[in-house]
matplotlib code that plots the C-alpha trace (Angstrom):
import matplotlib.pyplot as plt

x = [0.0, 1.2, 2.0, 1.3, 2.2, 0.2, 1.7, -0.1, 1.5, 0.2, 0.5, 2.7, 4.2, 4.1, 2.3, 3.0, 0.9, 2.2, -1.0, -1.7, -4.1, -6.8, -6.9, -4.8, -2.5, 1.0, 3.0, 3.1, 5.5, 5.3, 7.8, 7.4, 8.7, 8.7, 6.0, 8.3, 6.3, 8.6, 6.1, 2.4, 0.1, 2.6, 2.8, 6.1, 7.6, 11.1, 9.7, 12.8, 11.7, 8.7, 10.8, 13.3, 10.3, 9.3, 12.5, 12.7, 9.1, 9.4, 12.5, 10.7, 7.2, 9.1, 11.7, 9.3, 6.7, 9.7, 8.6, 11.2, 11.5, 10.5, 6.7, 6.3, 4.0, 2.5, 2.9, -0.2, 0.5, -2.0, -1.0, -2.7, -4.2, -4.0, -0.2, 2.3, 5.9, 7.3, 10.7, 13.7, 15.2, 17.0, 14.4, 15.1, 12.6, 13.6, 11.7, 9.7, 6.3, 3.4, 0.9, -3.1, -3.3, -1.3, -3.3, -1.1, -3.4, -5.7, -5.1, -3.1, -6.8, -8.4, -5.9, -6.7, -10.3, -9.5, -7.3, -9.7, -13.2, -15.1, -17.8, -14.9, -13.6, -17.2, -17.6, -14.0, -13.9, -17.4, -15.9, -15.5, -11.3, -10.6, -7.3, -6.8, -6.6, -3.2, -4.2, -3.8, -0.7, 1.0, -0.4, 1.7, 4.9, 4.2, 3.9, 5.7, 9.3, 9.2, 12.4, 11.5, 8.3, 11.2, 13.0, 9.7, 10.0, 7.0, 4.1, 3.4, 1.2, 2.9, 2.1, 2.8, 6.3, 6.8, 6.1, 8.2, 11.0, 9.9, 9.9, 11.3, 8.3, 5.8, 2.5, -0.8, -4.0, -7.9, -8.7, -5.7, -5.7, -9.3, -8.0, -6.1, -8.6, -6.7, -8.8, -11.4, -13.5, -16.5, -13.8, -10.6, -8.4, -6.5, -8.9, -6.7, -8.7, -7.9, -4.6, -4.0, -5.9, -3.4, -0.9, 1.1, 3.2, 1.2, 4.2, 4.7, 1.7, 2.0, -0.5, -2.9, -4.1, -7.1, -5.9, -5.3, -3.2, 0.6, 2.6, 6.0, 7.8, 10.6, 13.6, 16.8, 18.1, 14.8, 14.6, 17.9, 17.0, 13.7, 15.3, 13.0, 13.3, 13.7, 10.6, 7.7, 4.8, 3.7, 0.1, -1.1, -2.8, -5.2, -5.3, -5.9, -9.4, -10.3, -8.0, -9.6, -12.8, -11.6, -10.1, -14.0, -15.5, -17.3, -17.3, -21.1, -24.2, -25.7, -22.0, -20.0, -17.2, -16.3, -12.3, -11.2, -7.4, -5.5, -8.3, -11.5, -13.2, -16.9, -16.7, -20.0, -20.0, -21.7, -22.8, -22.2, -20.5, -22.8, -21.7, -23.0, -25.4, -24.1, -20.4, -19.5, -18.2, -16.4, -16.7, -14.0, -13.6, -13.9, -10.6, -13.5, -13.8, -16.6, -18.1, -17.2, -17.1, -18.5, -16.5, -15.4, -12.8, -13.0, -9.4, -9.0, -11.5, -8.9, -6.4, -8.7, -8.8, -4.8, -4.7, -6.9, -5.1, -1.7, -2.5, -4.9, -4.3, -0.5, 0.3, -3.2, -1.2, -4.2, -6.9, -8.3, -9.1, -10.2, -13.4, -13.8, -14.3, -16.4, -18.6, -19.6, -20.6, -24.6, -25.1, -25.1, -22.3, -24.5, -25.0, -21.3, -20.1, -16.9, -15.8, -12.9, -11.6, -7.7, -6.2, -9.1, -12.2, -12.2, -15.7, -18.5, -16.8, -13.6, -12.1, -8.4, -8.9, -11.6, -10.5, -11.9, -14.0, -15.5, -19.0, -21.5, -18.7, -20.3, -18.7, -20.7, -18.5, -15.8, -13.5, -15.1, -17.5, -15.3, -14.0, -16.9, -17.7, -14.7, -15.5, -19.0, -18.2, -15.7, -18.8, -20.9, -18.8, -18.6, -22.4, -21.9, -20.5, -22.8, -25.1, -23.7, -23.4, -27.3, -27.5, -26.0, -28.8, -26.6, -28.7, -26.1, -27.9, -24.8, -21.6, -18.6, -15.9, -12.3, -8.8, -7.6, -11.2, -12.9, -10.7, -13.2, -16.7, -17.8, -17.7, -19.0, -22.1, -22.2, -21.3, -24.6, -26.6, -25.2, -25.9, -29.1, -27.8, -26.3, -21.8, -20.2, -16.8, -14.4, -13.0, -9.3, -7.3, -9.7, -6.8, -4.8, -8.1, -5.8, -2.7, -5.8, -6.7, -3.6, -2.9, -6.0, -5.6, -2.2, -4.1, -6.0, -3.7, -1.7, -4.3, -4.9, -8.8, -10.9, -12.3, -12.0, -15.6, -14.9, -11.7, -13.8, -16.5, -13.9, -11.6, -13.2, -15.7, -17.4, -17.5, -20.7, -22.7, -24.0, -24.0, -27.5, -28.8, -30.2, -33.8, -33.5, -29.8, -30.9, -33.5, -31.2, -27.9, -30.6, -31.5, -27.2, -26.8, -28.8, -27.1, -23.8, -24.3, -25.5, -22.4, -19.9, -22.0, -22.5, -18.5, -16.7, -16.6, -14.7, -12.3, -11.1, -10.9, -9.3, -6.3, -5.9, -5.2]
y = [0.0, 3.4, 6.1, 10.0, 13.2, 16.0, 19.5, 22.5, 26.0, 28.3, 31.7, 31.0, 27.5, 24.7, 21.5, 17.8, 14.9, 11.4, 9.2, 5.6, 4.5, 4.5, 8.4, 7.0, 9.4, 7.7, 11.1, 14.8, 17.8, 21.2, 23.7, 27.3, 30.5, 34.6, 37.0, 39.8, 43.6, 46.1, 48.5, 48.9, 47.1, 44.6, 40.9, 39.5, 36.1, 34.3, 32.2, 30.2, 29.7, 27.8, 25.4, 24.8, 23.8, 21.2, 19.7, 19.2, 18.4, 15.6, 14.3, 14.4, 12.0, 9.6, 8.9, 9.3, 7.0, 4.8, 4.6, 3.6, 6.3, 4.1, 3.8, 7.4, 6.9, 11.1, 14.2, 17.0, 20.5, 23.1, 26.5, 30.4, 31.7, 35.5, 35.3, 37.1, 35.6, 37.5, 35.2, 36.7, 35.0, 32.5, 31.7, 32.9, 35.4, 38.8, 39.8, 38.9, 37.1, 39.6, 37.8, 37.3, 39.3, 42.4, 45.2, 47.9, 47.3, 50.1, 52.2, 49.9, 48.1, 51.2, 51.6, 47.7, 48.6, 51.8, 49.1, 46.2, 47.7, 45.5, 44.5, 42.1, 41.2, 40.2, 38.1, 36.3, 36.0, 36.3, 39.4, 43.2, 44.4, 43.3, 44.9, 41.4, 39.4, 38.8, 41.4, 44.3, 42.7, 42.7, 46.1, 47.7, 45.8, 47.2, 50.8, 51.0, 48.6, 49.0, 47.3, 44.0, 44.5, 44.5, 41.8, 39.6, 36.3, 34.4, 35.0, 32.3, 31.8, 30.3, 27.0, 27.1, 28.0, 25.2, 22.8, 24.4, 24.1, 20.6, 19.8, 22.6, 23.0, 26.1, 25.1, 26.6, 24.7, 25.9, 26.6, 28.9, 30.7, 31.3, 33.9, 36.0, 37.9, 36.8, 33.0, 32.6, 30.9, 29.4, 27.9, 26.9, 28.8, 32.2, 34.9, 36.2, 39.6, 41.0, 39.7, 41.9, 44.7, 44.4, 45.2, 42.2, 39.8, 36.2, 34.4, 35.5, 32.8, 29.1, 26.1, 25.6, 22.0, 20.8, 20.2, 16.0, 16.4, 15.7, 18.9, 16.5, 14.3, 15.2, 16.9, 14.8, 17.9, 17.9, 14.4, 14.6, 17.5, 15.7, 12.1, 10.6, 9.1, 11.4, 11.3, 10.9, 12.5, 15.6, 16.6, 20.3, 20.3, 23.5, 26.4, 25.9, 26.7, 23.8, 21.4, 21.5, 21.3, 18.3, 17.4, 17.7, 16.0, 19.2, 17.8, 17.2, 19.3, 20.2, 20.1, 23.2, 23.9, 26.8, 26.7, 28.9, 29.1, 32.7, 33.9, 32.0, 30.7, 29.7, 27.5, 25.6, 23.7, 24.5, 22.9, 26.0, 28.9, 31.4, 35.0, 36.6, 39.4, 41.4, 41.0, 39.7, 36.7, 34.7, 31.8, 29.2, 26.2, 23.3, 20.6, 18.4, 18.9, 20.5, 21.8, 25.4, 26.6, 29.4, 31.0, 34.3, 34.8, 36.6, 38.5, 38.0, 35.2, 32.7, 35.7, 37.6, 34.8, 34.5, 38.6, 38.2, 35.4, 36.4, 39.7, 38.9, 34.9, 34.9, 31.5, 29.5, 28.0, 25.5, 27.9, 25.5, 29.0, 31.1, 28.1, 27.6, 31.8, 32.5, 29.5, 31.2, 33.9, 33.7, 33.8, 37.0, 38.4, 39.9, 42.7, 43.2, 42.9, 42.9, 43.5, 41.3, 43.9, 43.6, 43.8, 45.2, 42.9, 40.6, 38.8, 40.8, 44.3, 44.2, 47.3, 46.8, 50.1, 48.4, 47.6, 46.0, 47.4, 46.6, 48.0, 48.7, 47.8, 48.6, 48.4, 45.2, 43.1, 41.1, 39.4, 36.2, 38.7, 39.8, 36.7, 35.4, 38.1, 38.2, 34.4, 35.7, 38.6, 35.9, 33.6, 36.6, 37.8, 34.3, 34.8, 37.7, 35.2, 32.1, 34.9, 35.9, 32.1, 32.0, 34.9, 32.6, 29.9, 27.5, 26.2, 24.1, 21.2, 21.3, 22.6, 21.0, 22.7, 22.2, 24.1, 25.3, 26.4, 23.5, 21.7, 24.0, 22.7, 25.5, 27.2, 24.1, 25.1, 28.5, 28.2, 25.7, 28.7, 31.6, 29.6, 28.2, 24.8, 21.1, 21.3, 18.5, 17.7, 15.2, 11.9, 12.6, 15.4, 18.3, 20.7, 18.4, 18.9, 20.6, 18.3, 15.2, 17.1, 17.5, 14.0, 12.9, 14.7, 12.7, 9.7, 10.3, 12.0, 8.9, 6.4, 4.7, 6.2, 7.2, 10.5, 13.0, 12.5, 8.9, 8.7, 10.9, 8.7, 6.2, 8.3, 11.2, 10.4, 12.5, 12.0, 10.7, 13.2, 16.6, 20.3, 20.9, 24.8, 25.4, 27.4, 29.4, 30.5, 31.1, 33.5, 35.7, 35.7, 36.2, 39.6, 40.0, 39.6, 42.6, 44.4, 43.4, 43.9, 47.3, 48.5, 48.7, 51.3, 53.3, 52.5, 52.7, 56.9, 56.4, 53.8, 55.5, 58.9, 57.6, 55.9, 59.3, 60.9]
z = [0.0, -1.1, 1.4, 0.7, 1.6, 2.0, 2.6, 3.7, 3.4, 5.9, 7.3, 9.6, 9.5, 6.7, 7.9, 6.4, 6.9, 5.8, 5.0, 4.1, 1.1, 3.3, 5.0, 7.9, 9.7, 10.4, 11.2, 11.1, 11.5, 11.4, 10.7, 11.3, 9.4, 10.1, 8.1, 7.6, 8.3, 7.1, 7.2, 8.9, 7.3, 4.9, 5.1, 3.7, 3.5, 2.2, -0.5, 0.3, 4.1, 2.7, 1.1, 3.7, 6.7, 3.7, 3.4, 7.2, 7.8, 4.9, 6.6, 10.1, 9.1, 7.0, 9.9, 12.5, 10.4, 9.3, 6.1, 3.0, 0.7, -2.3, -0.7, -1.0, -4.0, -4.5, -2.7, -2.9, -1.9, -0.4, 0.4, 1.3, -1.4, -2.7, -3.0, -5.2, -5.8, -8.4, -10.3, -12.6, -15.3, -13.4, -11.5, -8.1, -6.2, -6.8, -4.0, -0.6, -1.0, -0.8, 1.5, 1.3, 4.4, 3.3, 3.0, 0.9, -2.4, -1.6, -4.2, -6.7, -6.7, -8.0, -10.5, -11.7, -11.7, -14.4, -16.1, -17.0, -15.7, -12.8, -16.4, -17.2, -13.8, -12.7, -16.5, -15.8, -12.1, -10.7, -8.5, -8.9, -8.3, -4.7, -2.9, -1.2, -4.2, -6.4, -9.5, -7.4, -6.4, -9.1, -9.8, -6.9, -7.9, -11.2, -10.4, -6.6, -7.9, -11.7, -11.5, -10.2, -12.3, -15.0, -14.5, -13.7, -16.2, -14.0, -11.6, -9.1, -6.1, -2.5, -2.7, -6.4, -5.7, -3.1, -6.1, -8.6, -5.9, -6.1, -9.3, -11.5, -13.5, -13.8, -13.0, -11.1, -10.3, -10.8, -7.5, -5.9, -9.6, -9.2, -6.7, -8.6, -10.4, -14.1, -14.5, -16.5, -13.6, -15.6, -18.6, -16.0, -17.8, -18.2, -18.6, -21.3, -22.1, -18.3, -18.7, -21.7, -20.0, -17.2, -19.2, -18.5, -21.2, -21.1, -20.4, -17.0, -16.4, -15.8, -16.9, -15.5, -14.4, -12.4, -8.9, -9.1, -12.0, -12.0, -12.1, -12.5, -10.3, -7.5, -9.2, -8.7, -5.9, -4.5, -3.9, -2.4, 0.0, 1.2, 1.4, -1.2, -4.7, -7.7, -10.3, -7.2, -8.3, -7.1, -8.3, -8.9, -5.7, -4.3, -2.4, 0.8, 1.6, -1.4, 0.2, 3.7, 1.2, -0.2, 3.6, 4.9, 2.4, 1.0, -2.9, -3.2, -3.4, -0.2, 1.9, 3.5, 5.9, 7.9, 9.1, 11.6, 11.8, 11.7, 9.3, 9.0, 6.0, 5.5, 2.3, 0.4, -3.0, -6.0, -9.3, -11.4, -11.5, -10.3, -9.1, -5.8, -7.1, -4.0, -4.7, -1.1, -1.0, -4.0, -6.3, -7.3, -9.1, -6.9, -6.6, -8.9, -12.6, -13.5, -10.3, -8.1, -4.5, -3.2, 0.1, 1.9, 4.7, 7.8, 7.8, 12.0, 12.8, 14.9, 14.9, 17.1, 19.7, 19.4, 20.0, 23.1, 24.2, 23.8, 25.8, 28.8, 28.6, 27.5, 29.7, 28.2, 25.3, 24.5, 25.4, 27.8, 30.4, 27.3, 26.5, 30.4, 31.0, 28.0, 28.8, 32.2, 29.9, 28.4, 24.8, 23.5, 26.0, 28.1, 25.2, 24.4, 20.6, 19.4, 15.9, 14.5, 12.0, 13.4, 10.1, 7.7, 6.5, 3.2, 2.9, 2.4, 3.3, 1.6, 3.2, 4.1, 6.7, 8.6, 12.2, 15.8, 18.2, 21.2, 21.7, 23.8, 26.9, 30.4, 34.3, 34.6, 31.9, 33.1, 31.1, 30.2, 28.9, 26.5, 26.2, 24.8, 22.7, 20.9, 19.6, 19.0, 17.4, 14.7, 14.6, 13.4, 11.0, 9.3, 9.4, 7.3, 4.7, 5.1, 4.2, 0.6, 0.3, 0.7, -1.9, -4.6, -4.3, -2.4, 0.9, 3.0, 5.3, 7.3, 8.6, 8.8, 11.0, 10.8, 11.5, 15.2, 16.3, 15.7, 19.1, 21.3, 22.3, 23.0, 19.6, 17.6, 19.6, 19.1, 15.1, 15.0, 17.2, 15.0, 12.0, 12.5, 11.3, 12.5, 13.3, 12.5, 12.9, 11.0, 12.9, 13.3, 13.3, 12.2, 12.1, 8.7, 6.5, 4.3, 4.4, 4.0, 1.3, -0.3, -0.2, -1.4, -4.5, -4.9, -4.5, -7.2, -9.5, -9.2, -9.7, -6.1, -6.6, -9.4, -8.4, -5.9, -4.6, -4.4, -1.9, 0.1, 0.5, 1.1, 3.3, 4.9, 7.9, 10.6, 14.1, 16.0, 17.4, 15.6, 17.3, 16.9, 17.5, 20.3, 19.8, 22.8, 21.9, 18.4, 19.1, 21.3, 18.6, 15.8, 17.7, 18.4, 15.0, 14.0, 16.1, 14.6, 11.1, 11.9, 13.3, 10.3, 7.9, 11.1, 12.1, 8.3, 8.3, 11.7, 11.0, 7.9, 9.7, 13.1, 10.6, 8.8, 12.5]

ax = plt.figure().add_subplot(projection="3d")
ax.plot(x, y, z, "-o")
ax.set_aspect("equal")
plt.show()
């Protein structure tokens, strides 16, 4: 029986899962790596950083897992989305990573939206210009360091650059390039009309494969580096919100996943590519041919949680005190919201100036209190996107949570009260959906399943037991929630003025 590997690329550390045939976990490792803020409000990374925690994490679950290098059969890689790694001639990054989460794209944005017109975006992409997505990326490089624009021979996203590290070949996949404003989301392929528009030469761009495809097999230094055999396969894999998908089991009608890690993600499948008519939350092509996701991310959903952690709970490294204090708080926080606008909002607000707030504070809150509301306040803002969701015809009959959140109890039940429907968790490790993902989609691309959908009706199982809302609960974060999604219009005069101080 083959053995797999499944890499997931995130924010702040690279994760890799080895896996048997069968969805079976036989060893992980996780390496971690800086973001690099050289100024306020910029996400950076060393592309180079990424590839190095692979090499060590690859070394780590075959020794600890004892497996033979030759039983490696595939290796899937999953990564954060909205990247920009910009390579010279010789292949080398001529500059930091510009990360999902970096919010200097304000105004480059607007200058892409003159450029191509948000008619064509919204034909090609399903999505008027977004500063958070990779167009406007490339848009600042262009205009802000004309000289690495220059010298640019090929665009890549983060996880797509892991690979070509890999494998030395230039390759994207349908999902993760769905993100970067420049695919022609309904045909899975290069919209090449915005391209032009964009002013940018076509061959900066790789192929484009569906996400169970081989991209190549391990390059002979590669293979040397990671301690396995030269030529294993490595697949085109997905970006990371459609790998947890995959991960979850979300690859039918009727199926959805919310993950709540440093951002959080409500995610729901979809038999065609239909755009939101209210432009708030995206839609992707789905790691299955022939079928699309609809999702939006909460910039600061599990980052929120971290921030109030790390300052009021700084020695509660598994936030066992955080879910015991905010479950002696009732629902509803006894009328305290927070807004989880740390680092500006994507999904449905898309304003990188956007930031928290508690309101409606009073002498009679303590700190479970705000505990509690700041995972309310997350919940309610992954509301906001289950809501767009809604908006594009596509009813989900369940949720099914993954990342760090979905360890805590405590929020299962309030993401089945918020969202008026069943939580359900995977068996397993909830926090590897991605890396599961990945590898599935090496199973597949190498022949040990037929389909996608049918490893994960092999592989992917839930746990016993559903979160079911509770009506009582319901009622009160239905009133909350009003509350909530009043706030921002009233608020988004304010934030912009109090950043201008």
């Amino acid at each position: 029986m083959g053995r797999y590997i499944g890499m997931d690329l995130g924010t702040s550390s690279l994760k890799c899962v080895l896996y048997d045939e069968d969805g079976a976990e036989l060893a992980q490792a996780t390496g971690e790596y800086p973001v690099h803020q050289p100024h306020n409000g910029w996400s950076e990374q060393e592309p180079d950083d990424w590839y190095a925690a692979a090499t060590r994490c690859v070394r780590q679950v075959v020794a600890a897992s004892g497996t033979r290098a030759a039983d490696v059969a595939g290796i899937g890689v999953s990564g954060q989305m909205m990247g920009l790694v910009c390579l010279g001639a010789d292949g080398r990054p001529l500059r930091r990573a510009i990360l999902w989460n970096d919010a200097r794209t304000t105004a480059a944005c607007e200058r892409v939206r003159e450029a191509v017109g948000d008619g064509l975006f919204r034909l090609r992409s399903c999505t008027p210009a977004r500063p958070g997505l990779t167009a406007a990326k490339i848009r600042w490089v262009m205009d802000e360091q004309p000289g690495v624009w220059e010298a640019t021979r090929h665009v890549l996203l983060p996880k797509d650059y892991l690979r070509y590290r890999l494998t030395g070949e230039l390759a994207t996949d349908v999902s993760d390039a769905s993100a970067t404003q420049l695919l022609d989301v309904a045909g899975r392929r290069w919209a090449w009309d915005v391209v032009d528009a964009m002013g940018m030469d076509r061959s900066l761009l790789p192929r484009v494969l569906e996400s169970q495809e081989a991209a190549g097999g391990l390059a002979a230094v590669a293979a040397a580096d990671l301690g396995l055999e030269p030529g294993c396969p490595v697949v085109a894999g997905a970006s990371d919100n459609a790998s947890a998908g995959v991960g979850t089991g979300v690859v039918v009608p009727g199926s959805a996943m919310t993950t709540i890690g440093t951002s959080g993600t409500v995610f729901a499948f979809s038999e065609r590519p239909a755009a939101d008519p209210r432009d708030t939350v995206y839609t992707c092509c789905m790691p299955v041919p022939g079928a699309w996701h609809h999702m939006g991310s909460a910039n600061s959903a599990g980052a929120s949680l971290r921030w109030w952690r790390d300052n009021y709970y700084p020695d509660d490294r598994e936030y066992e005190a955080i879910n015991a204090d905010a479950g002696t708080s009732p629902a509803g926080s006894r009328r305290l919201l927070y807004l989880p606008y740390l680092n500006g909002e994507q999904s449905p607000h898309f304003n990188l100036d956007c930031r928290g707030a508690f309101v409606g504070l009073a002498q009679l809150h303590t700190r479970a209190d705000m505990t509690r509301a700041v995972m309310e306040g997350a919940t309610f803002a992954l509301r906001d996107i289950l809501a767009g969701i809604r908006g594009c015809g596509v009813e989900p009959r369940e949720m099914r949570m993954c990342g760090g959140g979905s360890k805590s109890e405590l929020w299962r039940q309030m993401m089945a009260d918020v969202f008026g429907i069943p939580v359900v968790v995977p068996e397993g490790s909830s926090e590897n959906a991605c890396a599961l993902g990945a590898a599935i989609l090496a199973m597949v691309g190498t022949g040990a399943y037929a389909s996608v959908p049918e490893a994960c009706g092999r592989i992917v199982q839930m746990a016993p037991g559903a979160y079911e809302p509770d009506p009582d609960n319901m009622t009160m974060y239905d009133k909350v929630y009003e509350q909530f999604d009043a706030l921002y219009p009233r608020l988004v005069d304010s934030f912009r003025d109090i950043l201008a101080l």
